[in-house]
C-alpha positions in Angstrom: 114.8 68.5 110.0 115.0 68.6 106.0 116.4 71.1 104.4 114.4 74.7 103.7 115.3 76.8 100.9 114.1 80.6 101.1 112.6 81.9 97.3 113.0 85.5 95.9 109.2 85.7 96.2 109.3 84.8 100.2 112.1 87.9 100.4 109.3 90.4 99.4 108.4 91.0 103.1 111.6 92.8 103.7 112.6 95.7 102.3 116.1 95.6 101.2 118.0 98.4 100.4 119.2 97.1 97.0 118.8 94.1 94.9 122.0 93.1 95.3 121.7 92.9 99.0 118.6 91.1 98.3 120.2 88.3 96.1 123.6 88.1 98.5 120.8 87.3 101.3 119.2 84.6 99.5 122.8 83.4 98.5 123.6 83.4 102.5 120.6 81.8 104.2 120.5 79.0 101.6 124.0 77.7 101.3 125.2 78.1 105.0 121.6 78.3 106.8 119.7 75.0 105.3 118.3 73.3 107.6 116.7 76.4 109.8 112.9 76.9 108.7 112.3 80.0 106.8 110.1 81.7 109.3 113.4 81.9 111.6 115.7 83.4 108.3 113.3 85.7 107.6 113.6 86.6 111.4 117.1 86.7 111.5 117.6 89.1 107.7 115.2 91.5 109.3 117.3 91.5 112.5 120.3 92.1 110.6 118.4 94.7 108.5 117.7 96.8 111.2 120.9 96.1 113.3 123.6 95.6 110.6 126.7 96.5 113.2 125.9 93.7 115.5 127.2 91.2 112.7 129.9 92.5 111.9 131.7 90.1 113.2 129.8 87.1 112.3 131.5 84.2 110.6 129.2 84.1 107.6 127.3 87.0 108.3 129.3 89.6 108.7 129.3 90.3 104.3 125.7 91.1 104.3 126.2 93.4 107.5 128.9 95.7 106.0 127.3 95.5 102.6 123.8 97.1 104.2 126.6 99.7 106.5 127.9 101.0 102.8 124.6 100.6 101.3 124.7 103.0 98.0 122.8 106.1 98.1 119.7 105.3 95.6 118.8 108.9 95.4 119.5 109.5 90.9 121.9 112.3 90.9 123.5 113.7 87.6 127.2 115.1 87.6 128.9 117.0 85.3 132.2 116.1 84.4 135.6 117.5 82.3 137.8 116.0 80.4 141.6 116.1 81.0 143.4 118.5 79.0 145.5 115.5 77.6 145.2 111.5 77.7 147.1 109.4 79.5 149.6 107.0 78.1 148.2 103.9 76.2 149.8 101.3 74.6 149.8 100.0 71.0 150.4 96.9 69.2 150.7 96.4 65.7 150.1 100.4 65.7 150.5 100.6 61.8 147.7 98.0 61.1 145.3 100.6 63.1 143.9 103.6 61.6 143.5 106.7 62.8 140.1 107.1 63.7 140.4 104.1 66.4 143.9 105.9 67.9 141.7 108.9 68.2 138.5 107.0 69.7 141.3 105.4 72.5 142.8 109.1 73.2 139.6 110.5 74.0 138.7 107.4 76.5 142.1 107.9 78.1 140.9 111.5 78.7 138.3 110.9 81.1 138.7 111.2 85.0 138.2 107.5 85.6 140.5 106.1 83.3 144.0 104.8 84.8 146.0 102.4 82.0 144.3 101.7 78.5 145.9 100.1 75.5 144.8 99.3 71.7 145.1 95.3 70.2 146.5 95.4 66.5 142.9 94.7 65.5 142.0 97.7 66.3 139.2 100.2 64.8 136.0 102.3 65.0 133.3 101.3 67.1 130.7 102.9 69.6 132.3 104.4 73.1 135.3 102.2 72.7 137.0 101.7 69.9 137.0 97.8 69.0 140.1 96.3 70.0 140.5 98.8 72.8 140.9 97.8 76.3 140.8 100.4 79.1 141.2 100.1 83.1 139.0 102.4 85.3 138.8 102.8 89.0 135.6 101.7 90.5 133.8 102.5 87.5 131.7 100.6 84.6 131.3 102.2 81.1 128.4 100.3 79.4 129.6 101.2 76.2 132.3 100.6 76.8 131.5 96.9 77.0 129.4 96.8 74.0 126.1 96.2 73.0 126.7 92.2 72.5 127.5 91.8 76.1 129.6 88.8 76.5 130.1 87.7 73.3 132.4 84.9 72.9 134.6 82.4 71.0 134.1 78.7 71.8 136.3 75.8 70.0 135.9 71.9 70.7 137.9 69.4 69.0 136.4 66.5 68.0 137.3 62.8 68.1 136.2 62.5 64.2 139.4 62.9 61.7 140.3 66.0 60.2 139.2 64.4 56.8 135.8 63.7 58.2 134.8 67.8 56.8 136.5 66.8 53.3 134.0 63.5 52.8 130.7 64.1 54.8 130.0 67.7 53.6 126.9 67.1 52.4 125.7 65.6 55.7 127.7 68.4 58.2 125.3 71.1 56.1 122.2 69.6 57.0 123.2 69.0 60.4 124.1 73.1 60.7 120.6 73.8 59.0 119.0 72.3 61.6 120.8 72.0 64.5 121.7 76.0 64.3 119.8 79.0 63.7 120.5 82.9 62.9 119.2 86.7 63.2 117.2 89.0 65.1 113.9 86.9 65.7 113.0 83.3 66.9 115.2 80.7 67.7 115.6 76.6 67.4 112.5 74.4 67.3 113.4 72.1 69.7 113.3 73.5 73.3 116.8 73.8 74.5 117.4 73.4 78.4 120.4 74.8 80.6 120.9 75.7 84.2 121.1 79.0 83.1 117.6 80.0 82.7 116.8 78.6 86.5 119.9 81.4 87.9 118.0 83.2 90.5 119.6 86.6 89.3 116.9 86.7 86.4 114.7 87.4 89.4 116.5 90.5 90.5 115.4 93.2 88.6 112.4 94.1 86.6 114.5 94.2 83.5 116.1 91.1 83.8 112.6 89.3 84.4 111.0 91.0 81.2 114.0 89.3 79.3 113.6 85.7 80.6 111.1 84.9 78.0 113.3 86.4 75.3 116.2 84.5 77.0 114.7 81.1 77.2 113.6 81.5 73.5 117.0 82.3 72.2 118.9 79.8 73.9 121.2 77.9 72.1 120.9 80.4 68.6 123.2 82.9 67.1 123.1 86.9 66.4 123.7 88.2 62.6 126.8 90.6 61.4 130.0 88.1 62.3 128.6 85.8 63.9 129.1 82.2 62.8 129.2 78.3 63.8 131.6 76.7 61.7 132.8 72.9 61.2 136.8 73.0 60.2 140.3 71.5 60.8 142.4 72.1 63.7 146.4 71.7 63.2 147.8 71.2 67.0 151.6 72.2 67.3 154.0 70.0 68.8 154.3 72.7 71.7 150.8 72.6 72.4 149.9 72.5 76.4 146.4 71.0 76.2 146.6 67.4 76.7 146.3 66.1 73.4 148.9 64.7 70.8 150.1 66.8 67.9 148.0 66.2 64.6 145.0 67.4 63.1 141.3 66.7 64.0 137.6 67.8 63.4 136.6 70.6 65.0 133.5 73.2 65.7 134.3 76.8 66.2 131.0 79.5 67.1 131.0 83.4 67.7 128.4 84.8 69.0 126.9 86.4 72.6 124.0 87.3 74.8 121.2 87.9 72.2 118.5 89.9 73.5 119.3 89.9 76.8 122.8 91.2 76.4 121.6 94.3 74.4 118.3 95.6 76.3 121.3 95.2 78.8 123.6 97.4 77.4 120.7 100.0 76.2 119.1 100.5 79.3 121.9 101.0 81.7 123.5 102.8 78.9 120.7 105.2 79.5 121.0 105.7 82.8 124.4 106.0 82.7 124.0 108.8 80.8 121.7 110.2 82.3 123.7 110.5 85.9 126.8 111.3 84.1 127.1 114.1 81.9 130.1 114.4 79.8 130.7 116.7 76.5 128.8 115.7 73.5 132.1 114.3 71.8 132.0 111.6 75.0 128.5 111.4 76.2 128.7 107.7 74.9 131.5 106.8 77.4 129.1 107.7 80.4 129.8 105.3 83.3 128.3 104.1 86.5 129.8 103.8 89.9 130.0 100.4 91.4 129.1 101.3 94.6 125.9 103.3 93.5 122.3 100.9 92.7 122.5 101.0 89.2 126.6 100.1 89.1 125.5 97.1 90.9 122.4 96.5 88.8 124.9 96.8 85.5 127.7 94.5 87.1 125.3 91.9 88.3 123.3 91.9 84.7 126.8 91.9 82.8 127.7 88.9 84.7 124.6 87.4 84.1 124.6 88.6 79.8 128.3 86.3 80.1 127.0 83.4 81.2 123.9 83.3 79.4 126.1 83.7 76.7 128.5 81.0 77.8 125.1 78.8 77.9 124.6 79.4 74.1 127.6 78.4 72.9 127.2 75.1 75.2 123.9 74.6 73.8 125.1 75.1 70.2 128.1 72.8 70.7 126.3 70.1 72.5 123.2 69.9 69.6 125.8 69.5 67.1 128.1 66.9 68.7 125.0 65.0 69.7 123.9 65.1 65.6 127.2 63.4 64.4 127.3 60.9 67.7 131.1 62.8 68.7 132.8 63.2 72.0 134.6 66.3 72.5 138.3 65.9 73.3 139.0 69.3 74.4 137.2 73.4 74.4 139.0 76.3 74.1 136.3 79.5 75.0 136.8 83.5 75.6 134.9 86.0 76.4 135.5 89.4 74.8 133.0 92.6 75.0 132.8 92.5 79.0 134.5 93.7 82.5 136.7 92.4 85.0 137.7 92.9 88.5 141.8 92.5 87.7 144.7 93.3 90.1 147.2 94.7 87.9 151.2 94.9 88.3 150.7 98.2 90.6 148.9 95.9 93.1 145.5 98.5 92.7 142.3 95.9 91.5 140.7 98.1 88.5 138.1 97.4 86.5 139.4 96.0 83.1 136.7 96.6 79.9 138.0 94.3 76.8 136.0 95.8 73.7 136.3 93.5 71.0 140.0 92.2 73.1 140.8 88.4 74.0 141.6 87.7 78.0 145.5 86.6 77.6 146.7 86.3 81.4 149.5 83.9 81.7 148.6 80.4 81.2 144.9 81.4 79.8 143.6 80.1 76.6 141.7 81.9 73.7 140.9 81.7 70.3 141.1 84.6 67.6 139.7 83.7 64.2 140.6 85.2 60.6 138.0 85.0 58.3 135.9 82.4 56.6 138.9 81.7 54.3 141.8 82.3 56.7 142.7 80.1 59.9 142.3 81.0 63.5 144.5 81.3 65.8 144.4 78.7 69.4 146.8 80.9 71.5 148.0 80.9 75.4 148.6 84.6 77.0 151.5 85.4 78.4 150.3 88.4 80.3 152.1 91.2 79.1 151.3 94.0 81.7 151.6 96.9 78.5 148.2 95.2 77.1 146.5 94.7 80.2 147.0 90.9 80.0 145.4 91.2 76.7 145.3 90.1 73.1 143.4 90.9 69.8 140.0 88.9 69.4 140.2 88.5 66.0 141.5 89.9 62.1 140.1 93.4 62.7 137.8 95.2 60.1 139.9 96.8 57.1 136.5 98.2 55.7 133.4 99.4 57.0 130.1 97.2 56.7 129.1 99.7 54.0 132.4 99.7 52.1 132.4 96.1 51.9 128.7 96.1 50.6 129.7 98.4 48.2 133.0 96.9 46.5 132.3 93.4 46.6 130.1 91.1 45.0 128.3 87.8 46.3 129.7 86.4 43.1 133.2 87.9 43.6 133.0 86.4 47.5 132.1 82.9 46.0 135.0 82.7 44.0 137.6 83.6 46.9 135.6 80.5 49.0 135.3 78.1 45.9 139.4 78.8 45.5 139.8 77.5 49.5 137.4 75.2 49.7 135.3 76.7 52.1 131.3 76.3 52.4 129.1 78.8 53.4 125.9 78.7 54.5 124.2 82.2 54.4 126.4 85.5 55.2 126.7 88.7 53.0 129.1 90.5 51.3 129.7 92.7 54.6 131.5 89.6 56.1 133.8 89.3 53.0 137.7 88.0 53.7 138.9 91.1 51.8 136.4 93.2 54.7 139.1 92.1 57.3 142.8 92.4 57.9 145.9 90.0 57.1 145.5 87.7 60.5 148.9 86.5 59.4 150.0 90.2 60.2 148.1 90.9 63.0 149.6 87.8 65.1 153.0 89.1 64.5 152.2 92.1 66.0 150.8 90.4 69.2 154.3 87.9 69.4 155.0 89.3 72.9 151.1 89.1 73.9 150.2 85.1 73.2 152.1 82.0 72.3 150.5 79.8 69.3 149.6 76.0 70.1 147.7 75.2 67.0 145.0 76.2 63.9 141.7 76.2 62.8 140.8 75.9 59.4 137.3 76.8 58.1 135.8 74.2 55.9 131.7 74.3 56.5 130.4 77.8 57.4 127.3 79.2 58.6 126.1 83.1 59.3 122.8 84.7 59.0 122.0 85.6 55.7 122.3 89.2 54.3 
């Protein structure tokens, strides 16, 4: 008998309790339960619906069961809740690059009910809910905000097999191939129509929300956000000590920042919403309203977050892959991060928490990340060493010195040419906003993080690209 493969739409007959349930189901019947037509699946899910303790037991079964015996209460219910008197103990590096407004952002996170261990990355300052830079563990709990808006947004670096002088001589060629292989802002996306695996993940099926945003999603593949957000062609310097397979020396590289688009942020707004709507805090808080995982919408959020990363991820591949296949180059090794998401982590304690990274680079032992400078200054290719005080964490980038406004407001485009003219560096598009004085010394702020992240090489932007102001 071939094999039979159960749809989302063929799942409608039953009445599961959540959607999560619903997609676990799916998951189950078609990976372990293939070649069994669907009349008997849908036979057996109802069975196990209605009778969830007699597979308890069962060898691939028995997850579905006990998730449908500790099915979440979908009933909305809003709590009110106090904040502790005083915060709990946080961490800080590089505390005298961080101002005070960000210190004072962290203490009030660390003074909700649900926070456990929290610590600030030398990058640190003002944001919304979190400050950026912050990272903060909760138990069993999910602060949208305290993710972000740009849910999953990401560094991705692949060295090229092209020389390092390649960006030096072919300029003129590298711009045209970012003006058309790339695109920028708010609204449309590339001309060509991009194709990943992504846009067929059966999750997008899920929810109503996440079904409205397929369109959106499918259009946007493979583009860029505005603000900070950039694809850049540059030089990478690899150390001598460098653990990633290649020989010490310098090559061509690509380097993108950027995250979930649309998707991410009707994400972050609606379950932000909600959120705060079930969880009512005092006005100076309200932002850092979370959600349970084991209610619906915690599960909704989780699943959609996961989903916001690895549409994300899919961007950055799409980006990486249009431009490599423009210039005819193999790539020789990627270094990627997410920062602006949530993690299921066991920490030192032995406790599994829920770790949010605002604006904060993953740096576990052994794990790779990238944290740029600015246009004009290098970025960092580091390994974690998974210092516990940072929550296995590092800074995920410079760190603003000024606000957007400030920088609008003191620099010039002509001022900003001059500073990219003296280092060589190209840009296509960007604003004043994104100025190199806008941001910290990154010089600075790795010596601060020494204990958090060993150094295996640079990148050096030569050719840049951001939306335009």
């Amino acid at each position: 008998m071939g094999k039979q493969k159960l749809t989302i739409k063929d799942l409608q007959v039953i009445s599961f309790p959540t959607d999560v349930a619903r997609s676990l189901a799916l998951n189950l019947m078609n990976r372990h339960f293939k070649h069994t037509p669907n009349e008997e699946k849908l036979t057996l899910l109802t069975d196990i619906l209605e009778q969830p303790h007699r597979y308890t037991q069962h060898a691939t079964l028995s997850i579905l069961a006990h998730k449908l015996i500790n099915a979440p209460d979908e009933t909305p219910v809003s709590e009110t809740y106090l904040l502790e008197d005083e915060p709990r103990h946080f961490d800080m590096f590089g505390s005298k690059h961080i101002d005070t407004n960000a210190i004072q952002q962290m203490e009030l996170a660390m003074r909700l009910p649900i926070a456990v261990k929290g610590a600030l990355m030398p990058d640190a300052h003002h944001g919304y809910g979190l400050p950026i830079g912050g990272v903060l563990a909760t138990h069993n709990a999910i602060i949208p905000y305290g993710v972000g808006m740009d849910i999953g947004c990401r560094m991705a670096l692949s060295i090229l097999d092209l020389p390092a002088s390649y960006t030096e001589h072919r300029t003129h060629e590298l711009k045209k191939v970012l003006e058309r292989e790339t695109h920028f802002g708010n609204d449309g996306g590339l001309e060509q129509v991009q194709e990943h695996a992504i846009l067929d993940h059966a999750d997008f099926q899920l929810t109503d929300l996440l079904k409205r945003l397929h369109g959106k999603a499918v259009k946007q593949l493979g583009s860029s956000g505005s603000g900070n957000h950039f694809v850049e062609f540059g030089t990478v310097a690899l150390y001598e000590t460098n653990t990633l397979g290649l020989p010490p020396g310098n090559y061509m590289a690509i380097l993108s920042h950027s995250g979930s688009r649309s998707l991410g942020a009707n994400i972050a707004q609606h379950y932000t919403a909600i959120a705060m709507n079930r969880c009512k805090l005092p006005r100076e808080a309200k932002q850092l309203a979370w959600l349970t995982l084991d209610s619906a919408e915690g599960e909704e959020y989780w699943l959609s977050m996961n989903l916001a990363g690895e549409y994300a991820k899919a961007c950055h591949e799409r980006i990486h892959r249009n431009l490599c296949k423009a210039l005819g180059a193999k790539v020789l090794s990627t270094v990627e991060n997410h920062h602006n998401f949530a993690w299921r982590e066991t920490l030192a304690d032995g406790n599994e928490y829920i770790v949010h990274r605002k604006g904060a680079t993953p740096a576990a032992p052994g794990i790779y990340g990238i944290i740029p400078g600015s246009m004009v200054t290098p970025g960092f290719i580091v390994r974690g060493l998974g210092n516990e005080a940072s929550l296995n964490s590092a800074s995920h980038g410079a760190g603003r010195k000024m606000s957007r406004q400030k920088a609008r407001e003191t620099t010039t485009m002509s001022s900003m040419k001059k500073m990219l003219q003296a280092e060589k560096v190209t840009l296509m598009g960007g604003s004043t906003e994104e100025s190199p004085g806008a941001y910290k010394d990154i010089e600075l702020i790795m010596k601060s993080q020494h204990t958090l992240v060993d150094v295996e090489g640079k990148f050096h932007p030569k050719i840049v690209r951001m939306a335009k102001d």
